[in-house]
C-alpha positions in Angstrom: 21.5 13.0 9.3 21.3 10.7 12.2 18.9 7.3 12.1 15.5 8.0 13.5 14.0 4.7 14.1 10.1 3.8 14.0 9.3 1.7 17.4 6.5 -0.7 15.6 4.9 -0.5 19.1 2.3 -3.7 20.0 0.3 -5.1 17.2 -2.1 -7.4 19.6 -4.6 -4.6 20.4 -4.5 -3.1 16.7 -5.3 -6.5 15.2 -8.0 -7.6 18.2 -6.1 -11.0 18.2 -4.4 -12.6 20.9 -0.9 -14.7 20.1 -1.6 -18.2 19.4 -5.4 -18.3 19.5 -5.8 -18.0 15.5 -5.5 -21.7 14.8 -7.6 -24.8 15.3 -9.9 -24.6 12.4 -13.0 -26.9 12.9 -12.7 -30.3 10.5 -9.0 -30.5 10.5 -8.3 -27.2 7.8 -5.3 -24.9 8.5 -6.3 -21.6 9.8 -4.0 -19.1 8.1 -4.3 -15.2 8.9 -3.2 -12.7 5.8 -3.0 -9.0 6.4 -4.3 -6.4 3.8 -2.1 -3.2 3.3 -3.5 -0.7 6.5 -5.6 1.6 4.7 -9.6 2.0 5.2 -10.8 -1.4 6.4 -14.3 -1.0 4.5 -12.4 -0.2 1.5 -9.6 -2.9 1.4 -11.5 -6.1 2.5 -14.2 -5.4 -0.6 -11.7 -5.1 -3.3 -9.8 -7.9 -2.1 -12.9 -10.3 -2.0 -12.0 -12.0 -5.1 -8.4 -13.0 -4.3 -8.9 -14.4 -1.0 -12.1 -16.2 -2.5 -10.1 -17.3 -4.6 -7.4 -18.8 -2.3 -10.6 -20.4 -0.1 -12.3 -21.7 -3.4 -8.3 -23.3 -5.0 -7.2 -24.8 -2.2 -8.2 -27.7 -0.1 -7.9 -27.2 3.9 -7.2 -23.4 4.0 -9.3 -21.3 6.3 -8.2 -18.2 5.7 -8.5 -15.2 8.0 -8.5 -11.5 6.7 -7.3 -8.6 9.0 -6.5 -4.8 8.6 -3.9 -3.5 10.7 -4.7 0.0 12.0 -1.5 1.1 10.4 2.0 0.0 8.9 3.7 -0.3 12.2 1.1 -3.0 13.6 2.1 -5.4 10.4 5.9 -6.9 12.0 4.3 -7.2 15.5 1.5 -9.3 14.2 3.7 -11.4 11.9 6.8 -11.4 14.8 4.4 -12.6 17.3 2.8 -15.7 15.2 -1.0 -13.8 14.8 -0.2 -13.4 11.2 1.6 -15.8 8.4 1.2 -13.5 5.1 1.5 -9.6 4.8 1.5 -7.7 1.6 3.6 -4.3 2.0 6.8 -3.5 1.3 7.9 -1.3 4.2 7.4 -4.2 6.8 9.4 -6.7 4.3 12.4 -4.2 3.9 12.5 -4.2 7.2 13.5 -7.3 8.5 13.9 -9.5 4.3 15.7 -12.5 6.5 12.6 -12.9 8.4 10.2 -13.4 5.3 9.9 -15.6 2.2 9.0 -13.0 -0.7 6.3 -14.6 -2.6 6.6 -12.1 -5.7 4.7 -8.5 -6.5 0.9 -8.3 -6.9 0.1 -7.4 -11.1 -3.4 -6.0 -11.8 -4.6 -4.3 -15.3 -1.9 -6.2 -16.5 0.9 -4.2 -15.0 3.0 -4.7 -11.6 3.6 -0.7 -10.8 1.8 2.2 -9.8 2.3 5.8 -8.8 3.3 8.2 -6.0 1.2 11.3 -6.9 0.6 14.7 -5.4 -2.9 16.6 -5.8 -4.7 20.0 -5.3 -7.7 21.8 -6.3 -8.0 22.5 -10.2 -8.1 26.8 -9.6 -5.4 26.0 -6.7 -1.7 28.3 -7.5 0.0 25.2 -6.7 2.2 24.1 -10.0 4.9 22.3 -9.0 6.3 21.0 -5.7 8.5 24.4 -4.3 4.5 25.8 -4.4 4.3 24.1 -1.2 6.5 26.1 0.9 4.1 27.7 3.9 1.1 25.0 2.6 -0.4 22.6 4.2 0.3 18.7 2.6 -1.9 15.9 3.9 -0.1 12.5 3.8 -1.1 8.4 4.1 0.3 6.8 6.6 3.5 8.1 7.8 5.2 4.9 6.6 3.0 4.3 3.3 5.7 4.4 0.3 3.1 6.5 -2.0 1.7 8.8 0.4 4.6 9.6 2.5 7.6 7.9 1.8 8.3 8.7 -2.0 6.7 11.9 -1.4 8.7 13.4 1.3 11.6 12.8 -0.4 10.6 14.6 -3.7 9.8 17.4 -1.5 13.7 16.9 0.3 14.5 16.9 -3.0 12.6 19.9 -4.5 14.7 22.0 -2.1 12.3 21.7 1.0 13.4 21.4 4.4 11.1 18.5 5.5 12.5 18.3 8.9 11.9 15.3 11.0 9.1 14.0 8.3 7.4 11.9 7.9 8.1 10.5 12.0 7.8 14.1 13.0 7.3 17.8 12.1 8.6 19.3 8.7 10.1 23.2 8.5 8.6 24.4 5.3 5.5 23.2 5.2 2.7 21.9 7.6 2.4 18.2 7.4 -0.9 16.1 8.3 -0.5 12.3 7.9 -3.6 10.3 7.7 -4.2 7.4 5.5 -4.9 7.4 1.7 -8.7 8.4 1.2 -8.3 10.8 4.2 -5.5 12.6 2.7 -7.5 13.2 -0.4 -10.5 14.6 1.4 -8.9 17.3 3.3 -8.1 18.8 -0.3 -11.8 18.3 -1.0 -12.9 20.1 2.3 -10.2 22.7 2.4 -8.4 21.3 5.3 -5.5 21.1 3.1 -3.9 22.7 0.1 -2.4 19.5 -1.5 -2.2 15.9 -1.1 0.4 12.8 -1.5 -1.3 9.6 -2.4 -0.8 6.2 -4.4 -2.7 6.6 -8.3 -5.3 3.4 -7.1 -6.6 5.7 -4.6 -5.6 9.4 -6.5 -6.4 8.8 -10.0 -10.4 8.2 -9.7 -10.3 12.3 -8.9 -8.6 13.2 -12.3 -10.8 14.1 -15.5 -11.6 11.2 -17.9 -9.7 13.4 -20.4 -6.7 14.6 -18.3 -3.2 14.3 -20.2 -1.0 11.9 -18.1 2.4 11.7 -18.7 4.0 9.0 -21.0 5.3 7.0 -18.3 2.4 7.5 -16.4 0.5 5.8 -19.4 2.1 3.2 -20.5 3.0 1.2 -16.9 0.2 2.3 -14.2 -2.4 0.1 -14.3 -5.3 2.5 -12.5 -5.8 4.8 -15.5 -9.0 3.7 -16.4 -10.4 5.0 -12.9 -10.3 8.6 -13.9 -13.1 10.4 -13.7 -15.1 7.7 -11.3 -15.1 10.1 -8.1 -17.3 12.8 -7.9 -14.7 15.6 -6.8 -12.1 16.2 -9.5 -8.6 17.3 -8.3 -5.5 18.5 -10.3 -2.0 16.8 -10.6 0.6 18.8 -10.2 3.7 15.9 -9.5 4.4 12.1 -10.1 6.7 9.6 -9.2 8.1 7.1 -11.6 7.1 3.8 -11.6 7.0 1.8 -8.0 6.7 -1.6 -7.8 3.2 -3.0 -6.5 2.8 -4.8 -3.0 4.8 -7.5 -2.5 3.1 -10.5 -0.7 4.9 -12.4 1.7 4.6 -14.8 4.2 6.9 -15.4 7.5 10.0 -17.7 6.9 9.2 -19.1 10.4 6.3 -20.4 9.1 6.8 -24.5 8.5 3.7 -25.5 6.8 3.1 -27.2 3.3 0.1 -24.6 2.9 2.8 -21.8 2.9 3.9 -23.4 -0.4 0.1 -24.1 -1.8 -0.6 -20.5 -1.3 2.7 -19.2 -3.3 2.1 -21.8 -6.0 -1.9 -20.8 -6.6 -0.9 -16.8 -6.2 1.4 -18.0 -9.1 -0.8 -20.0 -11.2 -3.4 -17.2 -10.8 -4.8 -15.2 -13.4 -7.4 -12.7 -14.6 -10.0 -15.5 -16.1 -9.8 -17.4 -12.8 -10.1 -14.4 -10.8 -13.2 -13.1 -13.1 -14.6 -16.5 -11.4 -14.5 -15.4 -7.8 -16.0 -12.1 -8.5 -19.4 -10.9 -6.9 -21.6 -9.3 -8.8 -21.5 -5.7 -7.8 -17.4 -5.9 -7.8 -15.8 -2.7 -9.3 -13.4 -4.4 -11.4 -11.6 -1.4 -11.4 -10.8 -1.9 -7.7 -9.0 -5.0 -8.5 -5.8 -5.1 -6.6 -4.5 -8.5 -7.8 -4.4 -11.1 -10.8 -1.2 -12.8 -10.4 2.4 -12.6 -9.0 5.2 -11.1 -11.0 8.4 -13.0 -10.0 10.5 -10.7 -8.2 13.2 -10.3 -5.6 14.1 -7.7 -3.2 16.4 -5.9 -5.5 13.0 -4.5 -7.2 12.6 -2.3 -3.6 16.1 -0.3 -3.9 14.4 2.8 -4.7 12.1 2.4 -1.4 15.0 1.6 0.9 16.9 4.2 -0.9 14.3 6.8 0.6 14.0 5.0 3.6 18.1 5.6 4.3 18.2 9.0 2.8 15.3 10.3 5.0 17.1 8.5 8.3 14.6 6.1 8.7 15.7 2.9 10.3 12.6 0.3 10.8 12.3 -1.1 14.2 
């Protein structure tokens, strides 16, 4: 199969900054600009309140900055072009690891892995993934490892023609690509017969008492979310275990704050994070406690699909 490559396109308009107008902070503090994994905006800036309060609250001169990229392919623009020092996905890190310093992988609930998942209606005839032949699948974001990535390839694998997916049109099956929360909503609305998400997004639809498997159970750390949406949609696939996000910052970056940042991600834990907290947080939204000490050998099995599927990341 020949390399298709994603063009990462102009991340200026999609973060509403301009190059080299993010620092300056009044009263002598650094101005440093972290991106959140593209997914809702409204969703992700809430449930990462308490980390970046956190990071405000521990450290002495940091004015930190939160953006939302529109999608996965604004994140290396932004960081390439100096609007960004810190992302946290892994598809932008495996795609140029020389340019970035890998901090380590975000743990939450204890654990530092989740889930690629598919879903459908309970009374749906969809049991396993071959069901999906002449269906239509909603996806994430065509380069989101849990909604698209890992779950493209299990289709490939399942003995699917996926075509060009996820940069273009599969063969057996109708493809939408979205983001997360979208992807699960089409099943809800009937726009779609099945859906490929992560489990911090997917499991909140299962029953409090649906039978996860063993795997699933012992190392995903979003269990205790079932049964907290109101809709309630039906596993019928999973992944095994993918590491969380990774957060990194840009090895072009010279700043002592770069190393402040690492250290207090670090030295973070659940008690000081309980700290930083609002009131009304969902604790079960949590995305991060601490850092898990990894390296980019932990992110074979998403450059592994990346390579098989053709995908080269430009």
């Amino acid at each position: 199969m020949g390399r298709r490559k994603f063009i990462a396109g102009s991340g200026a308009g999609a973060l509403g900054l301009t190059a080299g107008c993010i620092g300056g902070a009044a009263g002598g503090d650094e101005t440093v600009t972290m991106l959140l994994t593209p997914d809702t905006p409204s969703d992700v800036r809430p449930q990462y309140e308490p980390v970046t309060e956190m990071l405000r609250g521990e450290i002495d001169g940091l004015d930190l900055e939160v953006e939302v990229p529109q999608d996965y392919s604004a994140v290396r623009p932004a960081l390439d072009s100096g609007q960004a020092e810190i992302g946290m996905d892994d598809v932008t890190l495996i795609s140029a690891p020389d340019l970035m310093d890998l901090f380590g992988t975000a743990v939450s609930g204890g654990a530092a892995f989740y889930f690629s998942m598919m879903l459908t209606k309970p009374d749906s005839s969809i049991d396993e993934r071959t069901d999906l032949e002449g269906k239509r699948v909603a996806f994430a974001d065509r380069l989101s490892t849990s909604g698209s990535i890992f779950a493209v390839y299990a289709l490939k694998q399942a003995g699917l023609d996926v075509g060009d997916a996820p940069d273009g049109d599969p063969v057996d099956f109708d493809g939408v690509w979205s983001n997360h929360a979208d992807a699960v909503q089409k099943v809800i609305n009937d726009d779609a017969d099945a859906c490929c998400t992560w489990t911090g997004n997917g499991m909140a639809y299962l029953p409090e008492d649906q039978e996860l498997p063993q795997e699933v159970r012992e190392e995903d750390s979003f269990i205790g979310n079932r049964g907290n949406a109101d809709a309630t949609l039906r596993p019928f696939w999973w992944s095994f275990p993918i590491p969380k996000q990774p957060i990194y910052a840009r090895k072009d970056w010279e700043s002592d704050m770069k190393g402040k940042i690492e250290q207090q991600l670090l030295d973070s834990d659940e008690e000081l994070i309980r700290e930083y907290m609002p009131d009304d947080y969902n604790e079960s939204d949590l995305p991060f406690t601490t850092l898990s000490d990894t390296t980019m050998d932990n992110y074979q099995p998403v450059i592994k699909r990346l390579n098989d599927l053709g995908i080269e990341l430009g």
